[in-house]
C-alpha positions in Angstrom: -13.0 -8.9 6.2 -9.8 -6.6 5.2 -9.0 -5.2 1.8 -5.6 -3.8 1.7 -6.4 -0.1 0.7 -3.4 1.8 -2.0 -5.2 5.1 -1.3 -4.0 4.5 2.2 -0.6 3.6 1.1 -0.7 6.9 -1.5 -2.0 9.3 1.6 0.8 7.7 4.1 3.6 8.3 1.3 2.5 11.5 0.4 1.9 12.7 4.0 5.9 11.8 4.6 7.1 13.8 1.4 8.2 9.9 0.0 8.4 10.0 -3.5 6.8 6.9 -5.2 9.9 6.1 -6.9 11.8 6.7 -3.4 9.4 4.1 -1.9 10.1 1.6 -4.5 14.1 1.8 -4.4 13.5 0.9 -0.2 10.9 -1.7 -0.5 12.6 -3.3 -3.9 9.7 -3.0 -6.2 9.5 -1.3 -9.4 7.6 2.1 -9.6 4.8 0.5 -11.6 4.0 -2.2 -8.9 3.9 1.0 -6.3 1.7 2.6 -8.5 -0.3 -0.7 -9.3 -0.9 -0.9 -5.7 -2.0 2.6 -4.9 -4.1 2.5 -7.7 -5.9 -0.6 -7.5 -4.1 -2.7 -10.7 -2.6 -5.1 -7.8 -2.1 -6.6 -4.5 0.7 -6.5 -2.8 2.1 -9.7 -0.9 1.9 -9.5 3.0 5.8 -9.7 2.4 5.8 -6.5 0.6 3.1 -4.8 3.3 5.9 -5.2 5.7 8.6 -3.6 3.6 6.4 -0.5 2.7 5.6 -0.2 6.2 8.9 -0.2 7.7 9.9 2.5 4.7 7.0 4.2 5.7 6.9 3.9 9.7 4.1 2.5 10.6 2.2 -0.4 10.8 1.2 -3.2 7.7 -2.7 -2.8 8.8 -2.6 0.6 8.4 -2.7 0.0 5.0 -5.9 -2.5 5.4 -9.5 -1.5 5.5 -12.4 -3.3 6.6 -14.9 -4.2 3.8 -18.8 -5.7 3.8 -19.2 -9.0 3.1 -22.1 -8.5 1.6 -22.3 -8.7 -2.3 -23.3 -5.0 -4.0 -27.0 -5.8 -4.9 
């Protein structure tokens, strides 16, 4: 299964010199929702992915991560 991962998004932003509120102007989000989804408060749409990663250059599944099914114990 894939979890979309905001400490991805916050490492690929920062590694371009993007300012959150740079990143929000181009994808047409508010700064909180950026900072909602690099922290964890939310999830962006698949919609949204696609923005962030055309502002960003890469690809949407960049931003994914593969996760355990498996409950924690």
């Amino acid at each position: 299964m894939h979890s979309f991962s905001g400490k991805r998004l916050r490492e690929r932003r920062k590694a371009l010199g993007v300012s959150g509120e740079l990143l929000a102007v181009k994808v047409g989000r508010s700064l909180y929702s950026i900072t909602g989804y690099e922290s964890g408060r939310s999830t962006p749409s698949a919609e949204v992915v696609g923005r962030m990663a055309d502002a960003l250059d890469c690809s949407p599944g960049d931003f994914y991560e593969v996760v355990s099914g498996k409950a924690a114990a």
